[in-house]
C-alpha positions in Angstrom: 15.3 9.5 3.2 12.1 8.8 5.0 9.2 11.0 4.6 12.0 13.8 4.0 10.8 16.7 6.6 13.2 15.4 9.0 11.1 14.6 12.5 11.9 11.9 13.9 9.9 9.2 16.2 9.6 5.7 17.6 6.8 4.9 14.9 5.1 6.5 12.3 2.1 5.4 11.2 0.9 6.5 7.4 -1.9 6.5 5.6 -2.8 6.6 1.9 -5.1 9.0 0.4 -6.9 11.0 -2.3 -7.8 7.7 -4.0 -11.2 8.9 -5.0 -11.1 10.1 -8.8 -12.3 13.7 -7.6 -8.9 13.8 -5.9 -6.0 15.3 -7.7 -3.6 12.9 -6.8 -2.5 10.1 -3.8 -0.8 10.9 -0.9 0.5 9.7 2.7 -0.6 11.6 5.2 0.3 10.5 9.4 -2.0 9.0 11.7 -1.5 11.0 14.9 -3.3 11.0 18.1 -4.5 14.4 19.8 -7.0 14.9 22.8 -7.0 11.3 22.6 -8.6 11.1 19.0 -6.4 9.7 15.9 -6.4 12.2 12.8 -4.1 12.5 9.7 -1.6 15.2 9.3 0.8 16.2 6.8 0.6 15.6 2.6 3.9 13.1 1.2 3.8 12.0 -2.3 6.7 10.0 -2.0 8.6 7.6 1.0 12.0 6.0 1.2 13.8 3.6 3.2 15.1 -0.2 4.1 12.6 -2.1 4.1 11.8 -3.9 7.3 9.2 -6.0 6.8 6.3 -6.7 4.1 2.9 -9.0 5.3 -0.4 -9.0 3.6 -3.1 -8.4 6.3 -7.1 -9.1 6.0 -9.2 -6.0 7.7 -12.4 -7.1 8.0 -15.7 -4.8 9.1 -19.3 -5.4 9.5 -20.0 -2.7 7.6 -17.5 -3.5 4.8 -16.7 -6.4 4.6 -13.4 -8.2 4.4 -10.5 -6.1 2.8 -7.2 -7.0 2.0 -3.8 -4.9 2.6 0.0 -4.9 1.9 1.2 -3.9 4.9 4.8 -2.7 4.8 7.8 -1.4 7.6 9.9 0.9 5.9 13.2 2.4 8.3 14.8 5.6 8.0 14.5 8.2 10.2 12.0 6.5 12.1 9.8 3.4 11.6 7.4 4.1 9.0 4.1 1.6 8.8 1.7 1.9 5.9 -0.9 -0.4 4.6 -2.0 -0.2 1.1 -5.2 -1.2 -0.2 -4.9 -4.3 -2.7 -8.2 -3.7 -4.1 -6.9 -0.5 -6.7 -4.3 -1.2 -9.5 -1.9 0.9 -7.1 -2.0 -1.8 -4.6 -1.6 -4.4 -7.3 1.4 -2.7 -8.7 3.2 -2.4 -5.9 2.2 -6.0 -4.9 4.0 -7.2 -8.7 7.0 -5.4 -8.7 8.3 -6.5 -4.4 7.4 -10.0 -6.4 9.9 -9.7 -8.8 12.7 -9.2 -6.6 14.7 -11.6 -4.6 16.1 -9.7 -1.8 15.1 -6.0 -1.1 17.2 -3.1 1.0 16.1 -0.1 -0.5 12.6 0.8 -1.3 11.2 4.1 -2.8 7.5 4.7 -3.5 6.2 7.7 -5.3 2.5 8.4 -5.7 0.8 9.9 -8.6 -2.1 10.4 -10.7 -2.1 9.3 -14.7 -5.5 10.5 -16.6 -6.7 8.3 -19.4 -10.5 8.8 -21.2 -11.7 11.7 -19.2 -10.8 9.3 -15.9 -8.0 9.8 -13.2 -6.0 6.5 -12.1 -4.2 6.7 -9.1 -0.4 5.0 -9.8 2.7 4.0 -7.6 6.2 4.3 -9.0 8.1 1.6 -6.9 11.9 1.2 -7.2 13.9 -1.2 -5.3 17.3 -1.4 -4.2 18.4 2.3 -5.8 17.4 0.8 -9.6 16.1 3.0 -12.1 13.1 1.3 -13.2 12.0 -2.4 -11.6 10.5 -5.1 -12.9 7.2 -6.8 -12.6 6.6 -10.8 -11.2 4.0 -10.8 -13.8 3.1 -8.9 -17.5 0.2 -7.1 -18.3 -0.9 -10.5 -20.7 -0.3 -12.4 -17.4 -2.2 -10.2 -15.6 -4.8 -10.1 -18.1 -5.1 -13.9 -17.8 -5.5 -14.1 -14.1 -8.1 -11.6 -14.0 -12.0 -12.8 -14.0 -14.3 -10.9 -16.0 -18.1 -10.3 -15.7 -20.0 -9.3 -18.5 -23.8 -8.4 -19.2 -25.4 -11.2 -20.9 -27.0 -9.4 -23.0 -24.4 -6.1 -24.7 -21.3 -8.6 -23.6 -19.6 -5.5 -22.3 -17.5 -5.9 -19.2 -19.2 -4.7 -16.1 -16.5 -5.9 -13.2 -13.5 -7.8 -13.1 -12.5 -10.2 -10.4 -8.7 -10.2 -9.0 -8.7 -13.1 -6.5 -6.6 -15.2 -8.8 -4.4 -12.9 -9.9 -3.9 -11.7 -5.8 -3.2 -15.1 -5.1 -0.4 -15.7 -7.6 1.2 -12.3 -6.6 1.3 -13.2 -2.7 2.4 -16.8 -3.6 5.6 -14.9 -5.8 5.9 -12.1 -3.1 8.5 -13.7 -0.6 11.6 -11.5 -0.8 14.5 -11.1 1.6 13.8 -8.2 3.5 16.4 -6.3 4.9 17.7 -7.4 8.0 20.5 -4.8 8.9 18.3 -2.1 9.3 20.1 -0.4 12.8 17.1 2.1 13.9 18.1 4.8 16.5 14.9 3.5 18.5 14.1 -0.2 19.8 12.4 -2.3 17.9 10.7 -3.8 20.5 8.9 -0.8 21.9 7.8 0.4 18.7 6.0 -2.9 18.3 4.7 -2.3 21.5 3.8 0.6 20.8 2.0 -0.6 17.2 0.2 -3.2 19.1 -1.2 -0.1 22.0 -2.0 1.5 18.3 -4.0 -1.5 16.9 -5.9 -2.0 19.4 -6.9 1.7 20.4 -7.2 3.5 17.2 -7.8 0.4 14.7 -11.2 -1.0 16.8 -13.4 -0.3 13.4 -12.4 -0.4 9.8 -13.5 3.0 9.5 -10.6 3.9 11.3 -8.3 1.6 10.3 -8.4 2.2 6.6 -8.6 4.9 4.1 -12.3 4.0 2.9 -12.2 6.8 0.1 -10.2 4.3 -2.0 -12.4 3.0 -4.6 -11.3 0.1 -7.1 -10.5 1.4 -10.7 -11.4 -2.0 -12.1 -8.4 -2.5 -14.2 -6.1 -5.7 -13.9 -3.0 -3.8 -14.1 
């Protein structure tokens, strides 16, 4: 049921935060626009919803670089758009369980943070189509195979891992059936309007485009 405070409007636009590992936990937050500047507001840990659409989407800044993003439309109450990094396990999660499903109505994510070693990882509890628990496109072993790793050449310890294969194999499994009979009490077509107005004005850097406090927690699962 949406973002479950009950307003309503043509398009919602989300954002996720507290990826850093000082932060507690991850959250969506809204992109709103006031005195004509966009600023977050609000604190969700969870979303629900049919799921419109799903698109992967390359953001690329001068200062950082290019950055990749699952960029989903999820209809309730409203048209909710988020965009999810690719580059944390979170993203990655999400990314391998829409991959193991053939056709997708329902969609419920549900942030939180699991502590391992003294460290905070940021996770996403996805469920699909009102199940229980879904599956994954790929295992952890499979993950583990399609992951790069970099090691010193001297102590042989790991010192970053690479995910381009294994990003490439997810996208290549991710084609689901979205939902298609998703009747929203607004027009589609002016909320994409109204997206595109959004693009252009508020999304002109990738500083305000993305949540740059993400940081990759350099595991392949």
């Amino acid at each position: 049921m949406g973002l479950s405070n009950g307003e309503s409007q043509k398009t919602v636009f989300l954002k996720l935060k507290g990826m850093r590992q000082e932060d507690a936990y991850p959250f969506l937050t809204k992109n709103i626009k006031k005195d004509d500047k966009w600023t977050t507001e609000g604190e969700w840990k969870s979303i629900s919803g049919q799921l419109k659409s799903l698109k992967f989407d390359l953001q690329t800044s001068e200062k950082y670089g290019d950055k990749e993003f699952l960029s989903l439309e999820i209809v309730d109450d409203a048209i909710y758009k988020i965009d999810i990094s690719l580059s944390s396990a979170l993203g990655r999660s999400i990314v391998n369980t829409l991959a193991g499903a053939k056709k997708i109505d329902q969609i419920e994510l549900s942030f939180y943070t699991q502590e391992r070693d003294g460290k905070k990882y940021k996770r996403a509890a996805t469920r699909l189509n009102g199940e229980k628990q879904s599956t994954w496109a790929l295992s952890i072993d499979e993950q583990r195979a399609l992951t790069t790793e970099i090691k010193d050449p001297d102590t042989g310890d790991v010192i970053k891992r690479k995910y381009d294969k294994l990003l490439s194999k997810l996208k290549e499994l991710c084609k689901p059936e979205c939902n298609v009979s998703a009747q929203p009490t607004v027009s589609l077509e002016a909320a994409a309007s109204e997206l595109d107005q959004h693009m252009n004005t508020s999304y002109a850097s990738a500083e305000s485009k993305v949540d740059l406090e993400e940081e990759e927690d350099d595991l392949p699962f």
